[in-house]
C-alpha positions as CSV (number, residue, x, y, z in Angstrom):
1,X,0.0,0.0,0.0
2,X,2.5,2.4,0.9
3,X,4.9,1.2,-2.4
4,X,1.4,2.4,-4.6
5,X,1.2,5.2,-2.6
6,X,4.9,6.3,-3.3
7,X,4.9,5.6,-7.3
8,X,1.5,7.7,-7.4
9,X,2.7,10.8,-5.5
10,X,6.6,10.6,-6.7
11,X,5.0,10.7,-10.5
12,X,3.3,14.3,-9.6
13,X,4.6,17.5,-10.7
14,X,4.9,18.9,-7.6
15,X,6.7,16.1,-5.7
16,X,10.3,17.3,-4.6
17,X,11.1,14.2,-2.4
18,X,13.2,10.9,-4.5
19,X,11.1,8.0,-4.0
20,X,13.8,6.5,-1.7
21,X,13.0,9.7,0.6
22,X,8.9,9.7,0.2
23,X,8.6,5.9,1.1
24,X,9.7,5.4,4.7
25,X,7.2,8.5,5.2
26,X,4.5,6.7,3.8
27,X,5.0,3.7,5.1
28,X,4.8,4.7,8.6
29,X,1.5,6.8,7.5
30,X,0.0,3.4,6.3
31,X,1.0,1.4,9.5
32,X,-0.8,4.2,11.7
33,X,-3.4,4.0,9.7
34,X,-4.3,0.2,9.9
35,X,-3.1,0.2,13.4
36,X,-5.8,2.9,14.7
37,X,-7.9,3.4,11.6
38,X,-9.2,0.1,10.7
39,X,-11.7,-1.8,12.8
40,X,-11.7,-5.1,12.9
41,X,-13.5,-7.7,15.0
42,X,-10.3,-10.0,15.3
43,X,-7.0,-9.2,15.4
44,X,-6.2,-11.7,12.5
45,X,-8.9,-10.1,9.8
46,X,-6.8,-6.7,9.8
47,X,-5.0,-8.2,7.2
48,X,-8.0,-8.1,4.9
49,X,-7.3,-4.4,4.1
50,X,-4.9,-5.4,2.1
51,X,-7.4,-7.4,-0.2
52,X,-10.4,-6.1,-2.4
53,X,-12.4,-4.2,-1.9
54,X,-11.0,-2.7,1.2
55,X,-7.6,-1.9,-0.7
56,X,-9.0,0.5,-2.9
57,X,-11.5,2.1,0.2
58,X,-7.9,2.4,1.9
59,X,-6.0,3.9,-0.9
60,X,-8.8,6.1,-1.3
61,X,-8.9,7.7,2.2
62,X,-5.7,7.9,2.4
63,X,-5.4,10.1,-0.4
64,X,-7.9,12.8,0.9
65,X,-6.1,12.7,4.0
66,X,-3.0,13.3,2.9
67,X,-1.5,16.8,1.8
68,X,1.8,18.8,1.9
69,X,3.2,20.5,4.6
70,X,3.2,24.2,3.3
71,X,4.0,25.6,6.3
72,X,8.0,24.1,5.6
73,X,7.6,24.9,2.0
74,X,6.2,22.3,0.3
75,X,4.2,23.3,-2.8
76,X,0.7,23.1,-2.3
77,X,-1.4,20.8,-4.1
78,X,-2.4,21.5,-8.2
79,X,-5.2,18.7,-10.1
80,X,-4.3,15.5,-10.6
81,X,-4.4,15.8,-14.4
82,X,-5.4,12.7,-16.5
83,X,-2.5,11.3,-18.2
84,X,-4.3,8.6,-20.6
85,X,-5.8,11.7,-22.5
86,X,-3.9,14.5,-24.5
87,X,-4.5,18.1,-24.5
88,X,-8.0,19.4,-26.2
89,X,-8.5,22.4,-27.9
90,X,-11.7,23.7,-29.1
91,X,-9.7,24.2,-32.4
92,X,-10.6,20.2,-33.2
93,X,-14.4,20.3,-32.2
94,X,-16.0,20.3,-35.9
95,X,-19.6,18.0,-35.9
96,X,-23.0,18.2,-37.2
97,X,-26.2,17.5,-35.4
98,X,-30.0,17.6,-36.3
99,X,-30.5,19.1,-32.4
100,X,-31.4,22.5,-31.7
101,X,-28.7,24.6,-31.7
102,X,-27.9,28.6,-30.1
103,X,-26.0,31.2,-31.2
104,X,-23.1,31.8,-28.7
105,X,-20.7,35.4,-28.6
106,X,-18.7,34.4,-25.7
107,X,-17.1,30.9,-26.8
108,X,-14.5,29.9,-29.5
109,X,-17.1,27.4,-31.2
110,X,-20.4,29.1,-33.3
111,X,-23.4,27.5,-31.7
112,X,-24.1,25.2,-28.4
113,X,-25.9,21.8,-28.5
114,X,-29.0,22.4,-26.4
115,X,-29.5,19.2,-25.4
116,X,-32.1,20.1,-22.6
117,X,-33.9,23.0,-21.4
118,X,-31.5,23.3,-18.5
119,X,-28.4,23.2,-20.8
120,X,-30.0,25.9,-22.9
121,X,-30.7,28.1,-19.8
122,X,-26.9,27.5,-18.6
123,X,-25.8,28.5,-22.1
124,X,-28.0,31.7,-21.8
125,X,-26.6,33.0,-18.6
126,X,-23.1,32.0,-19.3
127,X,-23.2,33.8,-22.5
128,X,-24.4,37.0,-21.2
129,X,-22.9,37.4,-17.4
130,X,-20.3,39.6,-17.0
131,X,-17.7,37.8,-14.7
132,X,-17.6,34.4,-17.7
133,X,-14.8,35.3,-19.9
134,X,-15.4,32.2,-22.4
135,X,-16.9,29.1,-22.0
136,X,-17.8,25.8,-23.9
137,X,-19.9,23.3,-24.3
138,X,-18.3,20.0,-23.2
139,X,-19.5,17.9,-26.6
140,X,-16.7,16.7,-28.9
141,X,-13.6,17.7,-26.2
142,X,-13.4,14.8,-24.4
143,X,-12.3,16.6,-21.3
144,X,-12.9,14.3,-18.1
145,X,-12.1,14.8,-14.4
146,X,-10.7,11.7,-13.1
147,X,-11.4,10.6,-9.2
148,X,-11.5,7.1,-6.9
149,X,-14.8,6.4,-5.4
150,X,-15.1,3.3,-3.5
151,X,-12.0,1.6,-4.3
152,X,-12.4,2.4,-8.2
153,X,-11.5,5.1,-10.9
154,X,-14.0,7.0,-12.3
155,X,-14.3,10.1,-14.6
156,X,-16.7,13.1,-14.1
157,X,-18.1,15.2,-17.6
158,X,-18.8,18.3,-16.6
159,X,-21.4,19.8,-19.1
160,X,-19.2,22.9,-19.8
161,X,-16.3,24.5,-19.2
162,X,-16.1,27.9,-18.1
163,X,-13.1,30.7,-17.7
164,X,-14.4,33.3,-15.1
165,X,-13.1,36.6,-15.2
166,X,-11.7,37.3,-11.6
167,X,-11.5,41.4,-11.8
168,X,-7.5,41.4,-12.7
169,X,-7.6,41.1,-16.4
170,X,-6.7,38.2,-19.2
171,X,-3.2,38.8,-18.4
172,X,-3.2,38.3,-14.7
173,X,-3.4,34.4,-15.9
174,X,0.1,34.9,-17.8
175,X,1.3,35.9,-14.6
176,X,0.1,33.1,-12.3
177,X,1.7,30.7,-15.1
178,X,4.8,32.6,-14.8
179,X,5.1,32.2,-10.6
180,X,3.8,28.6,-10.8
181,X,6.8,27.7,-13.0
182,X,8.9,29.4,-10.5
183,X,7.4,27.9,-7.8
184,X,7.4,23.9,-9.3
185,X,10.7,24.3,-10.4
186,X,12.5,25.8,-7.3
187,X,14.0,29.2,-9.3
188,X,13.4,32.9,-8.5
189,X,14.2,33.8,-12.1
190,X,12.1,33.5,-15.1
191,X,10.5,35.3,-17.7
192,X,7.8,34.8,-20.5
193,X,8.8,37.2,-24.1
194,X,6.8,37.6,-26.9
195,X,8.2,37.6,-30.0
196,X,7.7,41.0,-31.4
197,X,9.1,40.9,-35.0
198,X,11.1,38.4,-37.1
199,X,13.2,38.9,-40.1
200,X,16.2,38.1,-41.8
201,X,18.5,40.5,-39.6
202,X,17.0,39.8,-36.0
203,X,14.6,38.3,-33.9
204,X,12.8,41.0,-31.3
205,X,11.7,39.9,-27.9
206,X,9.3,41.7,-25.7
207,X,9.4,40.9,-21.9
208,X,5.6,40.4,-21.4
209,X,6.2,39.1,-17.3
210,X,9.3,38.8,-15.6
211,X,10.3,37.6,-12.0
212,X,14.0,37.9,-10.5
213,X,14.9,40.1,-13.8
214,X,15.1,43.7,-14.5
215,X,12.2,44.4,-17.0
216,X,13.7,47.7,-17.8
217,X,17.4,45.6,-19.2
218,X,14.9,43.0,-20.9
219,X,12.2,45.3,-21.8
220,X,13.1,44.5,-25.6
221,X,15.9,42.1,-26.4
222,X,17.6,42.4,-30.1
223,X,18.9,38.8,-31.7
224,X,20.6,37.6,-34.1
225,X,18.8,35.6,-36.6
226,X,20.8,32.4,-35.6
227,X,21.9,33.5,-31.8
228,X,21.8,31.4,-28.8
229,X,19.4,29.4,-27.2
230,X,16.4,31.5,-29.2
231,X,16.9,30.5,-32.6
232,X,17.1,26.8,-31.9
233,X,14.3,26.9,-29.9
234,X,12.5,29.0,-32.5
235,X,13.6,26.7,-35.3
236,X,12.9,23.4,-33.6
237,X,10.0,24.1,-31.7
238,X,11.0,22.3,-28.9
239,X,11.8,22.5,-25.1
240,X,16.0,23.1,-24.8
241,X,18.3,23.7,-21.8
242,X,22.3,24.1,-21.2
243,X,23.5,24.9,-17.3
244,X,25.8,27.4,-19.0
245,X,24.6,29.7,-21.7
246,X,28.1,31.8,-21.9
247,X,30.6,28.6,-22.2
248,X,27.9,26.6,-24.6
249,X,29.2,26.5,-27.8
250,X,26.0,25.0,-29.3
251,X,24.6,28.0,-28.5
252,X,26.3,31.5,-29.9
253,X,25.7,34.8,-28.5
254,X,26.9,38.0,-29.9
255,X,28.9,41.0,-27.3
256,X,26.0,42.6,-26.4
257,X,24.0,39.7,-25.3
258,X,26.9,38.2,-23.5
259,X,27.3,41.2,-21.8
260,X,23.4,41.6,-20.9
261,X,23.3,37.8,-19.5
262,X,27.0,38.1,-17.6
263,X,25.5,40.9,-15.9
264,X,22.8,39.4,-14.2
265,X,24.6,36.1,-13.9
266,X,22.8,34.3,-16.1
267,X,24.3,31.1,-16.6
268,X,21.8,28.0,-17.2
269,X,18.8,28.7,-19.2
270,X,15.8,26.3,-19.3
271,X,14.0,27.8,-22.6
272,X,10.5,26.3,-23.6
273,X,8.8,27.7,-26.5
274,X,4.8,29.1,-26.6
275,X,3.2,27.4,-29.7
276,X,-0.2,28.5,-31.0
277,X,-1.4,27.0,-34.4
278,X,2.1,25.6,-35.2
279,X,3.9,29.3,-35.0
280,X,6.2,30.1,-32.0
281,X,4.6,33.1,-30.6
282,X,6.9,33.3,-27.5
283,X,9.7,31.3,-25.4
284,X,9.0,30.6,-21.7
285,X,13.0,31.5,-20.3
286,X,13.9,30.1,-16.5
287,X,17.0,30.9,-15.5
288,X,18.3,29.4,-12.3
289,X,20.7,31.3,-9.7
290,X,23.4,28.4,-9.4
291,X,24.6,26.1,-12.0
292,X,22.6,23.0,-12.6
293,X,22.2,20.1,-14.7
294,X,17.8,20.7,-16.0
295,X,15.7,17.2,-16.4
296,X,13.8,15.9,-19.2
297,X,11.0,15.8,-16.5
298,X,11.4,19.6,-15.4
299,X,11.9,20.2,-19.5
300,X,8.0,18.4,-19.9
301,X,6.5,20.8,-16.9
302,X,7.9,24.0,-18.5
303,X,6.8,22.6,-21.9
304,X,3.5,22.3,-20.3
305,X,3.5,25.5,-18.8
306,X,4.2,27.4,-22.1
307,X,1.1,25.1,-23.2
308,X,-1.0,26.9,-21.3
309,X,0.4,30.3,-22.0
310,X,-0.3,29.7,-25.7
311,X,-4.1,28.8,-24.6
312,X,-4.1,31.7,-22.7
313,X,-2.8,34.1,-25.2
314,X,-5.3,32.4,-28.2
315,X,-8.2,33.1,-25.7
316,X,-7.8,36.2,-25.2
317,X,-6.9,36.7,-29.0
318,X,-10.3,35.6,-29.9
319,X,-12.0,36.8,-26.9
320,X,-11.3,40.5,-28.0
321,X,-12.1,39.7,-31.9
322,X,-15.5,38.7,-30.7
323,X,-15.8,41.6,-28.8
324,X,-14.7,43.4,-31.5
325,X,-17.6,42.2,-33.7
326,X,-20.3,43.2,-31.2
């Protein structure tokens, strides 16, 4: 129990502890709990806990019970995402249906399925109240919210998904994505640029958030059209790294840019790009204080991360087109 425990929570994003660290903790979680926890009316059936169906009612309370210890800096818990499923995009939703359909303003898709009078009355008010952003109709996404009840997996469907507005702005969600990468993987450095301009001569940057960095020094950054981490990230669309940028030689940087980076001590560079539609709108940068050797795994989170700043970016993107039309 305390081995499943262990692969389950060492496989999350957020885990910091080695499994060789996490297991020992675990395991004297699990003997506590059948100890005092489980009832039994002979000492000899407590071993049945370990058998079906009372394995997976175990697992299960254990795993509401169990939560990191902020208050000594653990990173507080994120959802459990679904791993068997890839990412959605209302981009891919394209069906036809004999139903009744409505006219929508406030969603990327045309119409919504009314598949009931209370789905058409959710659409309605989602549509016109002011703190919903964007929304969508959960029909052709797929989108599932995995959870144990009793022992065994499930998956919830909500009807629709909904973005609410929270006061601060579309780009207030850039800048959550921004500290969570910070926070997930242990550096008080990064940035998120947008790439201004391309052309034969250079590649523009514009700082859109920045955290540990001057945004005055990195306010607009001038490339090369073949310089340094940038242009191979740019060219291969993919998630790079080096632990130091100034002795890499894969990676060439002109004077200036050796000069900008030495002066902030800016040595190892974790660089994802942000991908919308197949074009590199943007690189996700994260630059740590000390030198160190990045993981494929913490390559995959930041590649996730800059995932979600493309989403975000598209959203709002269409999201002010539309309001453009009203």
């Amino acid at each position: 129990m305390a081995a499943s425990l262990t692969r389950e929570y060492a496989q999350m994003e957020t885990c910091q502890a080695p499994a060789h660290v996490l297991f020992p903790q675990l395991l004297e979680i699990v003997k506590r709990f059948v100890r005092d926890k489980v009832i039994v009316d002979a000492p000899g059936k407590r071993i049945d806990v370990f058998l079906a169906p009372y394995w997976g009612f175990a697992i299960e309370r254990l795993k509401e019970e169990l939560h990191p210890d902020t208050s000594e800096g653990e990173a507080p818990e994120v959802p459990r995402y679904e791993q068997g499923r890839g990412a959605g995009s209302t981009a891919d939703v394209d069906f036809w249906t004999s139903k009744k359909v409505r006219d929508i303003a406030k969603s990327h898709l045309n119409y919504v399925v009314q598949d009931s009078k209370w789905e058409q009355s959710a659409a309605y008010h989602l549509d016109t109240h002011p703190r919903v952003a964007a929304f969508v109709k959960n029909q052709g996404l797929g989108f599932a919210i995995p959870y144990l009840h009793n022992g065994q997996q499930h998956s919830y469907i909500p009807d629709y998904i909904v973005r609410v507005e929270d006061g601060h702005g579309p780009d207030d969600l850039l800048n959550l994505i921004v500290e969570r990468a910070c926070s997930l993987l242990g550096v008080d450095r990064c940035g998120l640029f947008l790439v201004e301009t391309t052309s034969a001569d250079e590649v523009v940057l514009r700082c859109r958030y920045a955290r540990g960095i001057p945004e005055e020094e990195f306010e607009r950054v001038r490339l090369g059209p073949n310089e340094g981490i940038t242009a191979q990230v740019i060219a291969e669309t993919k998630t790079l790294w080096t632990d130091d940028i100034l002795a890499d030689a894969r990676f060439p940087l002109s004077q200036e840019t050796r000069a900008l980076l030495a002066a902030h001590d800016i040595c190892g560079i974790l660089a994802a790009p942000v991908v919308v539609r197949g074009q590199v709108l943007g690189l996700f940068y994260v630059y740590p204080e000390a030198t160190r050797v990045f993981t494929p795994d913490e390559a995959d989170l930041l590649s996730a991360l800059a995932l979600q700043v493309g989403i975000a970016l598209e959203d709002a993107r269409l999201l002010a087109a539309e309001q453009e039309k009203g």
